[in-house]
N, C-alpha and C positions, 0 to 999 in steps of 0.2 A: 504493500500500500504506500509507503514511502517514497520508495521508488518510482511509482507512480505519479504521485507529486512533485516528486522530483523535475521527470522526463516533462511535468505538463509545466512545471514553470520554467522549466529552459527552454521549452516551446513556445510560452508568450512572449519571455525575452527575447528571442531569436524572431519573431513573426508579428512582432507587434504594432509593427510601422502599418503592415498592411493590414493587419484582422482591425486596428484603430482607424481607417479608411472607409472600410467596408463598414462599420459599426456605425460611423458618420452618415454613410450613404444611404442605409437602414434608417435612422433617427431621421434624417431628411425625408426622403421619400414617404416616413409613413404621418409623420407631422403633416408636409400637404395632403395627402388623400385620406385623412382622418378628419382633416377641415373641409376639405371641399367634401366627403362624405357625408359628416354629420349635419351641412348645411343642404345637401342634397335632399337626406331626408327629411330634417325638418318641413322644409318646404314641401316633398308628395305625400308625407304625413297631412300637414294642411289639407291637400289637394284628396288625400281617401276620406275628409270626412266632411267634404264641401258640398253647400247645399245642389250643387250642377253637376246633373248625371255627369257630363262629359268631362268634367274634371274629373269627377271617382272614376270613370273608366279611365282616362290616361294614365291617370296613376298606376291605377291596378297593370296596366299590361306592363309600365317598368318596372313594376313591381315582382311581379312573376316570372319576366323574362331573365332578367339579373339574380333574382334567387332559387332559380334552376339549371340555370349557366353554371358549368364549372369555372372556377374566378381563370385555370390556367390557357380554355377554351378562349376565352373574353380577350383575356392578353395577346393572343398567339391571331385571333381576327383581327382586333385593330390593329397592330405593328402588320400585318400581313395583306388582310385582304381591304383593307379599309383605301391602301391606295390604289387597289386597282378596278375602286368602285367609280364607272366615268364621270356621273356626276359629282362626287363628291372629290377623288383624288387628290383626298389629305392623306400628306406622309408626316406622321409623326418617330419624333425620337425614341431611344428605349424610354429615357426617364421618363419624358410625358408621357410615353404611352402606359409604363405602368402607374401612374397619375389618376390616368384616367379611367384605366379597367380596377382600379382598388378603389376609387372614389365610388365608382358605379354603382362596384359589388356590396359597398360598404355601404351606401345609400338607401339601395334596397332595404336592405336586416333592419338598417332604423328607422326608418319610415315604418315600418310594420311595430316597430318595439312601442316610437313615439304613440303611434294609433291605438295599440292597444290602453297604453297609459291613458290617452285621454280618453276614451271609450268604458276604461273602468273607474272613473271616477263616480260614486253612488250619484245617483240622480237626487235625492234630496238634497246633496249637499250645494249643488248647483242653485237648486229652485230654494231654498233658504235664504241663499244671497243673495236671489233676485227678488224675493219676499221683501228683503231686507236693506231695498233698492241702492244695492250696491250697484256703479255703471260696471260696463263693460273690461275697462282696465282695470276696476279695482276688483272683479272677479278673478282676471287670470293672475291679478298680483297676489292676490290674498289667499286664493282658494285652490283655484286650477292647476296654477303651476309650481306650489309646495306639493299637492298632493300629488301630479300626475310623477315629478319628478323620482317621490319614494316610490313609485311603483317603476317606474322604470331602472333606477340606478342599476340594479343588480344585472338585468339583461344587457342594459349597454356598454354597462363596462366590461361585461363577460363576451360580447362581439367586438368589441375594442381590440381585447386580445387577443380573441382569435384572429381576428385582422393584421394583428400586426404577425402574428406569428406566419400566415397566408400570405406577406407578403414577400417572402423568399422566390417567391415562385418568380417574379420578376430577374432570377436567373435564367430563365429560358428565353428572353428577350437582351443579353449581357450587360442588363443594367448591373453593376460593380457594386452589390449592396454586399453585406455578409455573406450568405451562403455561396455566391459567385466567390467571392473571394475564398473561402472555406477550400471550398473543390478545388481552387487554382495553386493554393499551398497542397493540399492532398496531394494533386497528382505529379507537384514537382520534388514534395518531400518524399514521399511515400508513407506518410505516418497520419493514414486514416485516423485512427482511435487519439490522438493529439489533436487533430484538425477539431473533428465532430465535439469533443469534450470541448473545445476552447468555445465553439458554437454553443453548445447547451449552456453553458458557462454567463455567458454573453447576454442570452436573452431571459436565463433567471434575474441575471442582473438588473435588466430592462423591462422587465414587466411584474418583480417581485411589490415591485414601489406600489405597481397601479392595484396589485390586491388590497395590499395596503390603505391605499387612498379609497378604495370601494369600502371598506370596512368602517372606517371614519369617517364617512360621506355620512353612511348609513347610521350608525350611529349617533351621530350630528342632529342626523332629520327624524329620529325617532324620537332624542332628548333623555333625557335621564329623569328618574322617578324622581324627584326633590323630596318627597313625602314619604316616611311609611306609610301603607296602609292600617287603618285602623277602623271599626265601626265605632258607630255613631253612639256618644251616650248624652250629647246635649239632650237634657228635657226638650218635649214639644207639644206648647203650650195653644189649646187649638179656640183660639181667639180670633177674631176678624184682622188680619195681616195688614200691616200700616205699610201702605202703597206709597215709595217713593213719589214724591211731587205729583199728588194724585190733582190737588187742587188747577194743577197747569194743564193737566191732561186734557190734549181737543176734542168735542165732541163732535161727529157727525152732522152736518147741518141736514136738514131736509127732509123728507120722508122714510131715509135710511136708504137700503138694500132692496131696489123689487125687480123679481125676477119673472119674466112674462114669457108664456109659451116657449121656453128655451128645451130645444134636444139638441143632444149630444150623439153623433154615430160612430161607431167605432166596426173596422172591417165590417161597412154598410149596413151593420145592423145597430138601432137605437141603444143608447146604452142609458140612459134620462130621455124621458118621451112628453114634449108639450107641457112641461111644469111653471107653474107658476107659484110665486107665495111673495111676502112684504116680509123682511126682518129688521124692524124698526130701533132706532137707538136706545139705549137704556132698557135693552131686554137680551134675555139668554133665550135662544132660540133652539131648541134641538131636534137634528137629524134622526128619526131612527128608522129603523127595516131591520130584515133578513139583509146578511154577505150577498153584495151583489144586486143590492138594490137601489145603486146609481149613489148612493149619500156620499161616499170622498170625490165623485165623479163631480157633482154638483157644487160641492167644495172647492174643488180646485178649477171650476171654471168660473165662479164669483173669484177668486183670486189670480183670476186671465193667466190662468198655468194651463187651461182648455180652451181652443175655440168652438164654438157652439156651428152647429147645422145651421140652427134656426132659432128664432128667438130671440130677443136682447136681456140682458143686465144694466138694470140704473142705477148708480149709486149715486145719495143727496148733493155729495161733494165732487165736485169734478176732480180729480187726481189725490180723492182723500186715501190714505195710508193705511194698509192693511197689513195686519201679521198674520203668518200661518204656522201654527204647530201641529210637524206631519208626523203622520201615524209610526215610522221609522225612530223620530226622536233623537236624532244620533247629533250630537253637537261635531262641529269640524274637529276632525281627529288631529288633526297635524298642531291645533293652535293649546296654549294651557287654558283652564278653569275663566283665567278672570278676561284673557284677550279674545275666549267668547263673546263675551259681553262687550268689553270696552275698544275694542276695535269698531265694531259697527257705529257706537257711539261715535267713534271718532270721524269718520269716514261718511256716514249721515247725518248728521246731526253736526257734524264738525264742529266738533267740541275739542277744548283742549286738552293733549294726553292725560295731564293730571287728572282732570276735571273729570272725565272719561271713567279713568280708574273709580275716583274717590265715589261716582255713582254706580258703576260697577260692583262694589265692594258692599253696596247699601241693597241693590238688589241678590246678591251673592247672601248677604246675609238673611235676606226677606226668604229664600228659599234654604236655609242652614248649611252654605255651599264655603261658606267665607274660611272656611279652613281649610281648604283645597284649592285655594285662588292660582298658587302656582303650580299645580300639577297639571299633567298633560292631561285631557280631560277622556282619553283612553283608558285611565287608571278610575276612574269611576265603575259605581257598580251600575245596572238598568234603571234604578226606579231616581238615582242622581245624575246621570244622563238628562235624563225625562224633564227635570225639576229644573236643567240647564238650558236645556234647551227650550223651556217656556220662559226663561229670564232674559233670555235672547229676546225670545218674540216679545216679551212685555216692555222691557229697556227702551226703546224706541217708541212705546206710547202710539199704536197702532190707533185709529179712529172706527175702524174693523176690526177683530178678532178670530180668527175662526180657527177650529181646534177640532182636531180631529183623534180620536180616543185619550186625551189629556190627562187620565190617571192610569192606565194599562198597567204602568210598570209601578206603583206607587203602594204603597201598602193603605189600610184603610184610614190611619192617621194623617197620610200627608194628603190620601183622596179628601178628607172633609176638610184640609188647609184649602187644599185649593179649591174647593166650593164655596168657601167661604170668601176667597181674593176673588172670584167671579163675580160673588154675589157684590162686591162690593165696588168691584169695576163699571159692573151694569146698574147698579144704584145710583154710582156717578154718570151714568148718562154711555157710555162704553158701547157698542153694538156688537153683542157676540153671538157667533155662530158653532155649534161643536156637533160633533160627531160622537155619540156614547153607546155603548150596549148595557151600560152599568145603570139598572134602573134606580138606583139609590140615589146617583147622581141627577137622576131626569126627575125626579121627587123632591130632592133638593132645593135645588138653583130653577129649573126650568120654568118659565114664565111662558113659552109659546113652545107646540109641537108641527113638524111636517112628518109624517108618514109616509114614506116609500115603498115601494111596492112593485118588484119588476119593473122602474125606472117611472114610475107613474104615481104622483101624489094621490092617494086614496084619499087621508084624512089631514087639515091642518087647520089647528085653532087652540085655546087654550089649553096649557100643560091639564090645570084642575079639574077640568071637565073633560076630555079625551082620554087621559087614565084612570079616573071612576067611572064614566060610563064611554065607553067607545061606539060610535055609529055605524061602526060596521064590522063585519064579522071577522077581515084580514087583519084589524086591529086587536080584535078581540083574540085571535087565535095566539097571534107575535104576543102580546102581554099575557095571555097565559101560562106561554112556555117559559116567560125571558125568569 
């Protein structure tokens, strides 16, 4: 084994002018076609999820063509036959050409990695922001492109590598990278097993860093626990919940929310059929049915997250401000506890950071969240999720509300808190809309009902008299069973 050591460091000292050449030409070559690569993709990434067929087809065929091409095919056509195509009759170099067949091939992989990333970002988390009328830039600054990036880092930098390791092959074209060079000491020394070790050598060297860097990317955007875990032993004292600056809170002007003859189709069949109802301010208005009987459907098209067949939506205020908390519940993963909250603040409301936080911190507390203000809000359990992501939607003083299963994950102590912040929301004048199965809740707070039914209001009128006596029997059946 010594020996061996031996023979390989009197090998780099003897060969090290040129294997430091070749190593240069490696580090060059793959520098360009990692740039022009990654910016190839980005941009047919854009182009696979653009709303113009004819963009998603272009894409797609470079797409597929370059990642079915063997990369050494691609190299060995351009240097070749590329000039003796009559129209075109570009000769390129070796170096451009391998440039350009490692940009290609490189292009491809990430265009598909990019797409997928942005493709699996959860779809609430998108329509939260936009609930949360964050514009366009401050979606993909905030939201889109922390998250898409954790999803992507792993695969990109795992095609990084393999790319560069792929780009040897640009010895079959005599561009003078490493492995050209390798082979041309080989076969003048004769000491294959020297040459190859000094190559393996080489590109542990050169790519050991980039694992490296992937792990601490990763780790970076994941963040570190700041908290132990603990449960919860604050008492919880279940009192009417003192609403920050509830007094400022704007009310709806006008006759509220009315919804006239609206349906909704989905793969051409009705999914909400001809509905109508009034959900006026200062009242809790609730949704209920059977699964599938249009109520988040109808939800989220008063919240212009659906466009309707037919039918309008009026609401009193022209551009009055609505919060939605979706049945999901999931706060942004990437951000901690309090820059839930205080980010939107900042950002709608533009308010200032301090300012932000220091109200933050009051709704934080309104929900018993304020001891986890710095945790990543992944470290939560479901039912503090839930209780976050309604401090979200509340924090900004929606003029709407509408809520779609808002105690699901909550146990029955924090479920009567938060009937009681409803009830006292809508006492201020507040216009809420929710989605419940939980009839404790719809006994509670509920001041008006709509009953769905196969996408078809059967019954809507007051909570007190439609659950003691119901006028009809599809009402009568769903309250029996609920």
């Amino acid at each position: 084994m010594l020996r061996l050591l031996l023979l390989q460091g009197e090998f780099f000292r003897q060969y090290w002018p040129a294997l430091a050449a070749g190593l240069k030409m490696t580090l060059v070559l793959n520098a360009y076609s990692l740039v022009f690569g990654f910016a190839l993709g980005l941009l047919f990434a854009g182009l696979r999820v653009s709303p113009f067929s004819w963009c998603r087809s272009a894409a797609r065929i470079y797409i597929d063509v370059f990642r079915s091409l063997p990369l050494l095919v691609s190299l060995v056509w351009i240097f070749f036959a590329l000039p003796m195509i009559p129209i075109v009759g570009l000769r390129l170099d070796s170096f451009s050409t391998a440039v350009v067949g490692l940009s290609l091939n490189l292009g491809a992989f990430v265009a598909e990695i990019v797409r997928a990333g942005l493709e699996g970002v959860p779809r609430q988390h998108i329509e939260a922001a936009t609930m949360a009328r964050f514009s366009r830039l401050q979606l993909w600054r905030y939201i889109l492109a922390p998250l898409v990036l954790r999803f992507i880092t792993p695969p990109l930098f795992g095609q990084m590598i393999s790319q560069v390791k792929l780009s040897v092959l640009a010895s079959v074209i005599a561009v003078p990278e490493l492995l050209h060079t390798v082979n041309t000491i080989s076969n003048d020394s004769s000491r294959p097993l020297e040459s190859y070790t000094a190559l393996a050598i080489s590109f542990l060297l050169l790519l050991l860093p980039s694992t490296w860097l992937q792990t601490w990317i990763e780790h970076t955007l994941k963040g570190k626990r700041q908290l132990a875990m603990h449960a919860e032993t604050s008492p919880l004292e279940l009192i009417t919940p003192a609403v920050p600056d509830l007094a400022d809170w704007p009310i709806l002007a006008g006759s509220g929310v009315i919804v006239t003859g609206l349906t909704i189709c989905r793969n051409d069949a009705p999914v909400v059929s001809n509905v109508s109802a009034t959900f006026r301010p200062g009242t809790i208005t609730a949704l209920i049915g059977s699964n599938g009987s249009g109520k988040t459907t109808l939800l989220r098209a008063i919240a212009g997250l659906l466009s309707s067949t037919s039918g309008s939506i009026n609401v009193g205020s022209p551009g009055a401000s609505m919060g939605f908390l979706f049945q999901e519940h999931e706060p942004w993963p990437h951000l901690s506890v309090m820059e839930n909250v205080s980010i939107p603040l900042c950002l709608v409301c533009n308010m200032p950071p301090d300012d932000a936080r220091r109200l933050g911190q009051q709704w934080l507390r309104l929900f018993d969240l304020e001891q986890y203000a710095s945790r990543r809000a992944t470290d939560l359990s479901g039912g503090q999720k839930q209780r976050l992501a309604l401090a979200r939607v509340l924090c900004l003083r929606p003029e709407v509300v509408l809520l779609d299963e808002p105690t699901s994950a909550m146990d029955f102590r924090w479920a009567l808190r938060v009937q009681r912040l409803l009830r006292n929301l809508a006492d201020h004048g507040v216009c809420i809309i929710v989605v419940s199965h939980g009839m404790g809740c719809l006994k509670a707070v509920s001041d008006e009902i709509v009953f769905l039914d196969g996408g078809v209001v059967i019954e809507a009128g007051s909570a007190e008299q439609l659950l003691s006596c119901p006028q009809t029997p599809e009402l009568g059946e769903f309250l029996a069973a609920a």
